[in-house]
KEKE-3310 file (N, C-alpha, C; in steps of 0.2 Angstrom, whole numbers, plus 5000, padded with zeros to 4 digits):
npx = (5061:5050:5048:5037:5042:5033:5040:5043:5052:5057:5060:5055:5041:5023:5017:5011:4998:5000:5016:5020:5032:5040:5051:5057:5064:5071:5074:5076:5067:5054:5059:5073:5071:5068:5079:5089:5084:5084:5097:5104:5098:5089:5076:5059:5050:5036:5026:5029:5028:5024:5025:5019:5012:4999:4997:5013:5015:5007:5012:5024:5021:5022:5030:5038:5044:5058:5071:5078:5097:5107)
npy = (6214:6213:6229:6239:6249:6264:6277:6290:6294:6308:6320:6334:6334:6331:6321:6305:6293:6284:6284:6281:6270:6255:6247:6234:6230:6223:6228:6231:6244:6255:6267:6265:6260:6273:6279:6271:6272:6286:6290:6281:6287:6298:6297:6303:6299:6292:6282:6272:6255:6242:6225:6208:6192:6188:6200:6200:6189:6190:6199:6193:6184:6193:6192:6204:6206:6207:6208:6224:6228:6239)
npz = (5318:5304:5294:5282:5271:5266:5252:5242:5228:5225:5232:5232:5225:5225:5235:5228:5224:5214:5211:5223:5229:5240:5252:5261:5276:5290:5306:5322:5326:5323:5322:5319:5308:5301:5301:5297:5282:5278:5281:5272:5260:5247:5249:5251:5264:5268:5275:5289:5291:5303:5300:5304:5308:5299:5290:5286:5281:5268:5262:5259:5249:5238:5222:5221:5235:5245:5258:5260:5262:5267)
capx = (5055:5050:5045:5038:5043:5032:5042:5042:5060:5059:5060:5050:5035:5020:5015:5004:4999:5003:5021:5024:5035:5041:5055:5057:5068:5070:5076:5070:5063:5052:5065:5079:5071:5067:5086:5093:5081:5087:5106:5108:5094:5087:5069:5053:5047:5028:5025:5033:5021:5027:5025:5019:5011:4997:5003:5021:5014:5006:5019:5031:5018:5024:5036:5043:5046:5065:5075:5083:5101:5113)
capy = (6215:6218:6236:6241:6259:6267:6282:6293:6296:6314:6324:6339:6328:6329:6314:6303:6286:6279:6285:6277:6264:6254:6243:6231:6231:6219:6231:6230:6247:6259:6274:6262:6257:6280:6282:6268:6276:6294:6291:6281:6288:6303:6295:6305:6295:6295:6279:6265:6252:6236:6219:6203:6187:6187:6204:6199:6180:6192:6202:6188:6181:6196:6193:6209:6205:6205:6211:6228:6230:6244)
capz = (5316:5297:5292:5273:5271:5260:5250:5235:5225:5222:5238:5230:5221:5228:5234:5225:5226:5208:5212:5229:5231:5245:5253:5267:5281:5296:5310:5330:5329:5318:5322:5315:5298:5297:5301:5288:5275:5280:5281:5263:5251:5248:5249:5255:5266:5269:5280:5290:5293:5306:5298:5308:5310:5293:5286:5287:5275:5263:5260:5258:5244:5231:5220:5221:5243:5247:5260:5258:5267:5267)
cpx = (5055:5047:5045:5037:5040:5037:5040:5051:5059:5053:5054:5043:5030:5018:5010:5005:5002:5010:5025:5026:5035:5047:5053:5063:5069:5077:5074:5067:5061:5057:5072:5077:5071:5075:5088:5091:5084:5094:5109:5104:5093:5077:5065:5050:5041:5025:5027:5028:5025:5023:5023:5012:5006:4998:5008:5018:5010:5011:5025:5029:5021:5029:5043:5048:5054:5065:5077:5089:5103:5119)
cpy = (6217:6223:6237:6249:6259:6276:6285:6296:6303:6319:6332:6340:6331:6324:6310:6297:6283:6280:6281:6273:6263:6249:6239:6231:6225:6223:6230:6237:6251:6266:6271:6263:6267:6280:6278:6273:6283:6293:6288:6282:6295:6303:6299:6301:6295:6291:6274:6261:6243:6231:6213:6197:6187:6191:6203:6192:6187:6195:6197:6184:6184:6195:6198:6209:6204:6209:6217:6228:6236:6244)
cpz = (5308:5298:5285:5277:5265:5259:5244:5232:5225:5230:5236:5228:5226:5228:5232:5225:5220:5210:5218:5229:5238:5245:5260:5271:5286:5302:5317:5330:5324:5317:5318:5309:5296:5297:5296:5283:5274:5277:5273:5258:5253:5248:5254:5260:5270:5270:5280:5293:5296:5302:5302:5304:5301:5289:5281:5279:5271:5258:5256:5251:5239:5229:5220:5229:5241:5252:5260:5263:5262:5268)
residu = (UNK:UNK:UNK:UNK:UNK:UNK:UNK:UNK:UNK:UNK:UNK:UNK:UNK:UNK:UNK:UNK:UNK:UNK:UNK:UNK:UNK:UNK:UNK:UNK:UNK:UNK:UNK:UNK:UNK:UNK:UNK:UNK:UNK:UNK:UNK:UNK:UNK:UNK:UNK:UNK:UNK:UNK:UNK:UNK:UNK:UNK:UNK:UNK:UNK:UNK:UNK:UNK:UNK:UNK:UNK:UNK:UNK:UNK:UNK:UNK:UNK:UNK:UNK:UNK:UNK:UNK:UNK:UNK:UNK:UNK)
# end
């Protein structure tokens, strides 16, 4: 399944929306894509949101859409 992780790069920040970014994942479980995020960044991470069926095709419309691996 995809997962877009929204995050913030600076673990101390308060979080604010103009700053949030996000990445995509394709993991089988929401606790996977937090442990990836966790074990190779130092990203805040402030929600994982599952991806499917018309979502999932929006998503895939932005240019920015890729994959993350680790």
């Amino acid at each position: 399944m995809v997962f877009k992780v929204l995050f913030q790069t600076a673990v101390e920040a308060t979080p604010k929306r103009e700053t949030t970014e996000s990445i995509y994942l394709e993991v089988p479980t929401k606790e996977d894509a937090i442990q990836l995020v966790e074990t190779h960044t130092d990203y805040h991470i402030e929600f994982v949101e599952p991806l499917e069926g018309k979502s999932l095709e929006y998503e895939q419309q932005n240019p920015d859409y890729k994959l993350t691996t680790f």
